[in-house]
PLY file of the C-alpha trace (Angstrom):
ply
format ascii 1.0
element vertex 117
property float x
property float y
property float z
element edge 116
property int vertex1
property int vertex2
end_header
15.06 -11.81 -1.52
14.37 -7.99 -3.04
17.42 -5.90 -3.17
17.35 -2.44 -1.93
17.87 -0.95 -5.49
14.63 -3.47 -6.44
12.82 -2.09 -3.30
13.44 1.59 -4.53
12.29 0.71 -8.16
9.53 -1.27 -6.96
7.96 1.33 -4.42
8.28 3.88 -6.87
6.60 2.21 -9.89
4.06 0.94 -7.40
3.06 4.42 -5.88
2.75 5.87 -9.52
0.70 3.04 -10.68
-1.67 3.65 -7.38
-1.91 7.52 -8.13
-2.48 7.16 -12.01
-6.34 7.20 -11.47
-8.06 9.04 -9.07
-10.34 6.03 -7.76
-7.14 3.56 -8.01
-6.74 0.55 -9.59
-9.30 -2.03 -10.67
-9.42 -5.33 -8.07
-8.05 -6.99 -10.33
-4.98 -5.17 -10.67
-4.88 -4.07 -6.82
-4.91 -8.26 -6.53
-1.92 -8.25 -9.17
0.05 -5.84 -6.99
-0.57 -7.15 -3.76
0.35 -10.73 -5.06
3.56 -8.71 -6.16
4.42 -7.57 -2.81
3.07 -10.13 -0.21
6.17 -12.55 -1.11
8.79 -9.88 -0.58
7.23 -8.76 2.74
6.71 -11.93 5.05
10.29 -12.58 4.43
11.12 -9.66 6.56
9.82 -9.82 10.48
9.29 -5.96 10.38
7.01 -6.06 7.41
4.93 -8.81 8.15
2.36 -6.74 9.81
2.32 -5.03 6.28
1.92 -8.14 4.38
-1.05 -9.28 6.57
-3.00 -5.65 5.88
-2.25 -6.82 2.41
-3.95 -9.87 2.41
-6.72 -8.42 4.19
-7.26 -5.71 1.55
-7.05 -8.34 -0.84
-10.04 -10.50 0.66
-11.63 -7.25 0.31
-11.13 -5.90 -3.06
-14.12 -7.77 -4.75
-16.48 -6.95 -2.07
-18.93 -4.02 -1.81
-17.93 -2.86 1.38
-15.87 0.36 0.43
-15.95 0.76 4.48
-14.03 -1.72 5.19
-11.59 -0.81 2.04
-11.37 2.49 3.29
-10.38 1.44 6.78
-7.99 -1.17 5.62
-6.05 1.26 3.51
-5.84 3.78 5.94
-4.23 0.90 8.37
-1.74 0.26 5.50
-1.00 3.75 5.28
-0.45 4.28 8.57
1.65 0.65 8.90
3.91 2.03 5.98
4.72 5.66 6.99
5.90 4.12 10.61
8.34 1.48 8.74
9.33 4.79 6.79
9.85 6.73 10.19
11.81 3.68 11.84
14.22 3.43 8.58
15.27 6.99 9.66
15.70 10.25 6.93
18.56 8.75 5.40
18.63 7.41 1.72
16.17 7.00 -0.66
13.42 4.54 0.89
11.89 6.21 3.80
10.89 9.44 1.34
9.43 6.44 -1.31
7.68 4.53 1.69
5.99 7.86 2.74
4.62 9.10 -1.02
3.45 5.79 -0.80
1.64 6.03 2.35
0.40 9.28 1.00
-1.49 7.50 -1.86
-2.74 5.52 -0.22
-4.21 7.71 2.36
-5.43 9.42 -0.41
-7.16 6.05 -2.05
-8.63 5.96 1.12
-10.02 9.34 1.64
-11.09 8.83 -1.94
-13.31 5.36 -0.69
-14.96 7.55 1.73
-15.55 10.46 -0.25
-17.41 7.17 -2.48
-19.35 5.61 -0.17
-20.52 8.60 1.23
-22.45 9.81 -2.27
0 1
1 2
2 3
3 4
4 5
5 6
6 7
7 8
8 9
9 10
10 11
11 12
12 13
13 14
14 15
15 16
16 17
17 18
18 19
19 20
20 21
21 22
22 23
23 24
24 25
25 26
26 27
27 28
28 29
29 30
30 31
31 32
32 33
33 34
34 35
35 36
36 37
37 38
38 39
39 40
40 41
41 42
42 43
43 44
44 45
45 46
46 47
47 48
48 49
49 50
50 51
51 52
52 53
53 54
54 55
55 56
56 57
57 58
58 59
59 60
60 61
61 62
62 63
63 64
64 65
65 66
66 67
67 68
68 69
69 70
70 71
71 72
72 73
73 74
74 75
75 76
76 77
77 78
78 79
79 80
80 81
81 82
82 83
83 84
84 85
85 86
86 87
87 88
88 89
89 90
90 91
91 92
92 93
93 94
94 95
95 96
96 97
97 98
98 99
99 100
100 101
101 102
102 103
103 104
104 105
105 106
106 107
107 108
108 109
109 110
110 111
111 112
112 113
113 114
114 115
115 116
């Protein structure tokens, strides 16, 4: 099971590796971080639904259908920032959970800005 201190490092590395390039990470490494990640979250009821998105965006990363990429990660965005707002304002994980959910709103945004052109 992931410690809290593991959780912190974890989200933190994982939201700077997602912002280092504006169009994200290649599938293959969005596949290495979600295979990072899915473990950690079924163990814990409240994050299933997060794990699930996960696998979903996973099934999707090889496929041309930025749409549907776009839409998943804006589900996982959303998903995140309410586990962040449920944790409360205190400590370090709710501020990590929502620049994560920014990112990814932003990898999102990003995907439609793409398939748009």
């Amino acid at each position: 099971m992931m410690t809290l201190a593991d959780a912190s490092i974890g989200l933190d590395e994982l939201t700077d590796k997602l912002g280092a390039r504006p169009q994200g990470p290649t599938p293959q490494e969005g596949t290495a971080l979600i295979d990072q990640w899915i473990g950690p979250l079924q163990e814990v009821e409240s994050t299933q639904p997060i794990a699930a998105t996960l696998i979903q965006l996973k099934g999707l990363l090889d496929q041309a259908d930025p749409q549907a990429q776009q839409q998943t990660l804006q589900t996982l965005s959303e998903q995140i920032s309410e586990l962040g707002l449920k944790m409360g304002v205190e400590g370090e994980i709710p501020s990590l959970l929502e620049a994560l959910s920014a990112v990814l709103r932003q990898s999102g945004e990003l995907s439609k800005a793409d398939s748009a052109a």
